[in-house]
N, C-alpha and C positions, 0 to 999 in steps of 0.2 A: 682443513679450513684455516684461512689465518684468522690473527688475531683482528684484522681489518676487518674481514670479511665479517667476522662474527660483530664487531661492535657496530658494523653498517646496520646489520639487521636487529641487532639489540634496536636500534636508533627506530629502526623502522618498523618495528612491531610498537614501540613506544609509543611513537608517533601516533600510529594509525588507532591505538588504542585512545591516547586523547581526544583526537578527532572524533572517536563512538561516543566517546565522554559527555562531549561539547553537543555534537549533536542530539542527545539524547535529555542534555538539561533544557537545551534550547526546544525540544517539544515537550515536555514537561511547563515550561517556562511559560509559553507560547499557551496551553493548556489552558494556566492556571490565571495569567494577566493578560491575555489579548494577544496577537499579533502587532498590534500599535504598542502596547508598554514594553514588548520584552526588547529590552534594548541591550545590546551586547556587553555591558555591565551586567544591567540584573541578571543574564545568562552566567557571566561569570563569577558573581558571588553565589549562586546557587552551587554551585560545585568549589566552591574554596581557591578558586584561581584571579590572576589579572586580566583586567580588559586586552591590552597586552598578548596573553597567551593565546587568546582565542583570535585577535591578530597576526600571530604568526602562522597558525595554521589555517585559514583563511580570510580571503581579499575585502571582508566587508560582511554585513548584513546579509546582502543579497547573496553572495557565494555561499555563503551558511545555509539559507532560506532553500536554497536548490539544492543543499546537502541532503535538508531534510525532507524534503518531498521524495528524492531519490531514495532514502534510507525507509520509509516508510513504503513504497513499492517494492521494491526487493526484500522485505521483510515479509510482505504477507506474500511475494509469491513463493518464499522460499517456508513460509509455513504450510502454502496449499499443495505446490507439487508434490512432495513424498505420499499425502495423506490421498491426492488424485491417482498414483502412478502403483499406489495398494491396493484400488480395485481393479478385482478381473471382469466385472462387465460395461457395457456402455453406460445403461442407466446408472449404476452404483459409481460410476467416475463422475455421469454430472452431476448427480448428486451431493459427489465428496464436492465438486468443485463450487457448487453453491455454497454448502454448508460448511465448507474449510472458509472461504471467503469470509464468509459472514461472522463465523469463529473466532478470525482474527480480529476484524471489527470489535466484536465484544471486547475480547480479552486485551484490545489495543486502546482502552477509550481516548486515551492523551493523543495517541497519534490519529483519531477520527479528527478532536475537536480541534487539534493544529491545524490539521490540512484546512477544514473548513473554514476555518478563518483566516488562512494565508489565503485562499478562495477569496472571500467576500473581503478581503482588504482591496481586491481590484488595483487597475492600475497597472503599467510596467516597471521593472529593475531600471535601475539607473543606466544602463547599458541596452535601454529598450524591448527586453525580452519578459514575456509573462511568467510568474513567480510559476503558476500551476497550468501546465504546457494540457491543452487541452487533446495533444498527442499521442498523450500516456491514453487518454481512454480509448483511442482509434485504435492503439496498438491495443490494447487488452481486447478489443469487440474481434480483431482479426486472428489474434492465438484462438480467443475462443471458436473463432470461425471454423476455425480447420482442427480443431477438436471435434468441434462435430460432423462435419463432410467425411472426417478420418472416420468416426464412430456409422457416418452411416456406410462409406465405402465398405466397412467391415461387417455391415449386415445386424450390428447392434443397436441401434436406430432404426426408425421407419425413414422411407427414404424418399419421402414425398414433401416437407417440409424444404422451407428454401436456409440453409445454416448462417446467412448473412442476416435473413430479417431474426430468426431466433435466437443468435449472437447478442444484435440489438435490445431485445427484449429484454432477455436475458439482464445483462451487463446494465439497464437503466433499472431493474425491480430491485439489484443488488448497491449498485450506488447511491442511490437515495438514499441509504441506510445513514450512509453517515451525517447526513442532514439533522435526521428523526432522531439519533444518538445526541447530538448533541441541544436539540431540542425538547427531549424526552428522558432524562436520565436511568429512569426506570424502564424504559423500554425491552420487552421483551423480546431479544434479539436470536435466540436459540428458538421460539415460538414461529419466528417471524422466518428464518430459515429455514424451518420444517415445514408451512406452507407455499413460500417461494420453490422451495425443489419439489415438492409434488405437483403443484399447478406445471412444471417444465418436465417433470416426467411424465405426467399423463399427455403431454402436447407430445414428447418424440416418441413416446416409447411406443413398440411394432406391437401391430392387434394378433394375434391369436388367432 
């Protein structure tokens, strides 16, 4: 390897490690003063850098703002998949995949109260595009989808249920959460997971 090659990637691991940086004081930021205060200053004095910095590694506000809804998705599916893909039965996977969801949730509250509020800031980017692409849930209801048609094709589900309306169900009894989170601080969120997946187990799971 040259000595190019290596400092390309020194640059780019750098980089991309700032960019975690930025985004992560920006939901923290976002958290703790509003969606409206956190203005790309107050992001970069919380982490010891220039407004400046967080300019060069992106376009604005808004290309941040999509960073972090993007970083916050791939975050929790990347905490739920391993913990789904550990069970060997139907029920015990949607189970995991309730209660990994909602897991994250808890143990994520900064990044609930962000979203939520880049949510009810309403409104589009300057480039006419909604901060919180109501896409992302259409995609989460249709993995879930075929999570479960796969679970019943394999005979681990009852297979009388239609997996698109229980997708639905599904996917609204666990998104509300971040609502009630940041409404609730005390919110019993590991309470509230252990009822949401048995109310969804006793609905798929095959009779006896």
């Amino acid at each position: 390897m040259t000595d190019t090659a290596t400092g390309t990637e020194e640059r780019t691991f750098t980089e991309s490690a700032r960019r975690r940086q930025i985004v992560a004081a920006a939901i923290d930021t976002i958290a703790e003063v509003g969606f409206a205060q956190a203005s790309l200053a107050r992001i970069a004095e919380r982490i010891g850098i220039s407004k400046g910095v967080i300019s060069y590694h992106f376009a604005g506000k808004d290309d941040l703002i999509r960073q972090v809804v993007t970083e916050v998705i791939e975050a929790g599916r990347a905490y739920m998949i391993p913990r789904i893909l550990a069970e060997s039965t139907g029920p015990a996977a949607l189970r995991a995949y309730i209660e990994s969801n909602l897991a994250f949730m808890r143990e994520h509250r900064n990044h609930m109260v962000a979203i939520v509020d880049i949510a009810r800031s309403g409104g589009l980017t300057t480039e006419g595009r909604r901060r919180v692409d109501g896409r992302d849930v259409d995609v989460a209801v249709h993995l879930l989808e075929e999570l479960l048609a796969r679970l019943q094709a394999e005979g681990e589900l009852r297979s009388d249920f239609d997996p698109g309306v229980m997708a639905v169900a599904i996917r609204a009894a666990i998104d509300s959460v971040p609502h009630r989170i940041v409404r609730d601080p005390d919110l019993d969120v590991d309470r509230y997971a252990r009822e949401i997946a048995t109310i969804f187990d006793l609905a798929t799971r095959k009779t006896k």
